[in-house]
N, C-alpha and C positions, 0 to 999 in steps of 0.2 A: 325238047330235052331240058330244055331250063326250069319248066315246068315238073317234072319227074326231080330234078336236081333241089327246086324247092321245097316240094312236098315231103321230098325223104331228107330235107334236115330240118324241115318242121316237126315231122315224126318223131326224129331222135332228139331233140330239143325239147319237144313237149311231152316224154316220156319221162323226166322229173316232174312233172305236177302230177302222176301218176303216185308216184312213190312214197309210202306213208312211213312217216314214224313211227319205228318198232318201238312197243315200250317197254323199260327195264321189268324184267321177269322177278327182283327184287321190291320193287316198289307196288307192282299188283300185286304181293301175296301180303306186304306191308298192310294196304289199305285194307284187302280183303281181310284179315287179322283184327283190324279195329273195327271192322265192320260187325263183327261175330258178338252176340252178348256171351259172352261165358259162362254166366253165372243162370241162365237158362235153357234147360231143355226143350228139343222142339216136339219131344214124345218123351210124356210122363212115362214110368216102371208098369206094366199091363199083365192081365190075365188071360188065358184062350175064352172065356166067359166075356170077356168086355170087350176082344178083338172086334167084332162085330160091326160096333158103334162105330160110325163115321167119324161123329163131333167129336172135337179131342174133350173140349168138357164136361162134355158126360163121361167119356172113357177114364177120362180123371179122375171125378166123381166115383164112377161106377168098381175103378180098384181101389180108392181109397175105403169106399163102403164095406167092400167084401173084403180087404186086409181087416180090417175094424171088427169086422161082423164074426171074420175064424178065428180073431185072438180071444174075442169075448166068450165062444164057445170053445176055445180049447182050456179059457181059464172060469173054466164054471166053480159054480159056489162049493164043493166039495174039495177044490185044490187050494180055495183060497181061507179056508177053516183058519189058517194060523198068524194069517193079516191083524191088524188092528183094525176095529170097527171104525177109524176115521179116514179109512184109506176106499175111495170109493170109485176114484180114477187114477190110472197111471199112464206115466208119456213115458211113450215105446217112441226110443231114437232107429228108425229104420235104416239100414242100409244096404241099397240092392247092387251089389257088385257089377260089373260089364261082363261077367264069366257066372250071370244070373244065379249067384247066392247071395242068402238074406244073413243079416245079422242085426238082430233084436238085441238092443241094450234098455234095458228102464231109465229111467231119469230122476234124479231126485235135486231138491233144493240143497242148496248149501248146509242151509242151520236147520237140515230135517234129521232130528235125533228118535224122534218115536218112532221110525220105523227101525226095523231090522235089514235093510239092503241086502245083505249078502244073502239072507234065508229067500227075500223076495225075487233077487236075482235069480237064486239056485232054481226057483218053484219055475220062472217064466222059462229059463233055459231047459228043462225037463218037459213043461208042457207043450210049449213051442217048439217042435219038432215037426218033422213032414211037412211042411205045408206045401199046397200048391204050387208048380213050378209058376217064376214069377218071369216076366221078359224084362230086361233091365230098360232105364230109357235111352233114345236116340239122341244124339249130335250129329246134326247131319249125315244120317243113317250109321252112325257109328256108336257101337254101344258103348255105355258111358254109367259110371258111378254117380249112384245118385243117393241125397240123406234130406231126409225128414222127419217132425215130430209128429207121432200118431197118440193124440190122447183115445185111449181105451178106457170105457163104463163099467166097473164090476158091478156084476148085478149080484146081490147080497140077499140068502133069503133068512131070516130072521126067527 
């Protein structure tokens, strides 16, 4: 009986070394918070054409290229007749919403007087229309707004 009598308050005695520290449910989502880059997406804005690729860096690549490549042909040399001949590249401020709409702004320098802005605005907002549906990018599968500058090549025929 003594036997029985020590075992079962060795039990119940050593069922604290058992017992672990719950951790405050504040302080894990603290860390986890600072743990996050914010300022990085873990999936670039994509196409059904690039889904494909595994590597995110080609998939990167691969929508950068083809947004590049349907601005270049939706702003072919016949839309862009009323440009100045020293305008040969333009940066397209992209931005892909979480609710995967685009909005294309141009960009210009501070002290750029030669150009006409608004006329160049008005042209890219007219031609830049339809384009392919775009997938916006991920934060930890959450979709997310995302902005970058896309320099676009006018190819100019003479």
């Amino acid at each position: 009986m003594k036997k029985v009598l020590f075992f079962l308050a060795l039990a119940l005695t050593s069922c604290s070394y058992f017992e672990k520290q719950v951790p405050n449910e504040q302080e894990l989502l603290d860390k986890e918070l600072q743990a996050i880059n914010w300022n990085q997406v873990d999936e670039y804005p994509s196409i059904a054409a690039c889904e494909k690729l595994t590597d995110a860096n080609q998939r990167k690549q691969c929508f950068f290229e083809f947004l590049s490549a349907t601005i270049q042909e939706k702003l072919n040399p016949d839309s862009l007749v009323v440009l100045p001949p020293a305008l040969d590249t333009i940066e397209v401020k992209v931005t892909v919403n979480p609710d995967a709409t685009l909005v294309l702004e141009p960009q210009f320098s501070q002290d750029s007087t030669v150009y006409d802005k608004k006329k160049i605005d008005s042209i890219l907002r007219t031609r830049l229309t339809d384009l392919p549906k775009i997938n916006p990018a991920l934060k930890r599968g959450i979709p997310v707004k995302s902005q970058f500058i896309l320099p676009v090549i006018l190819r100019r025929e003479n």
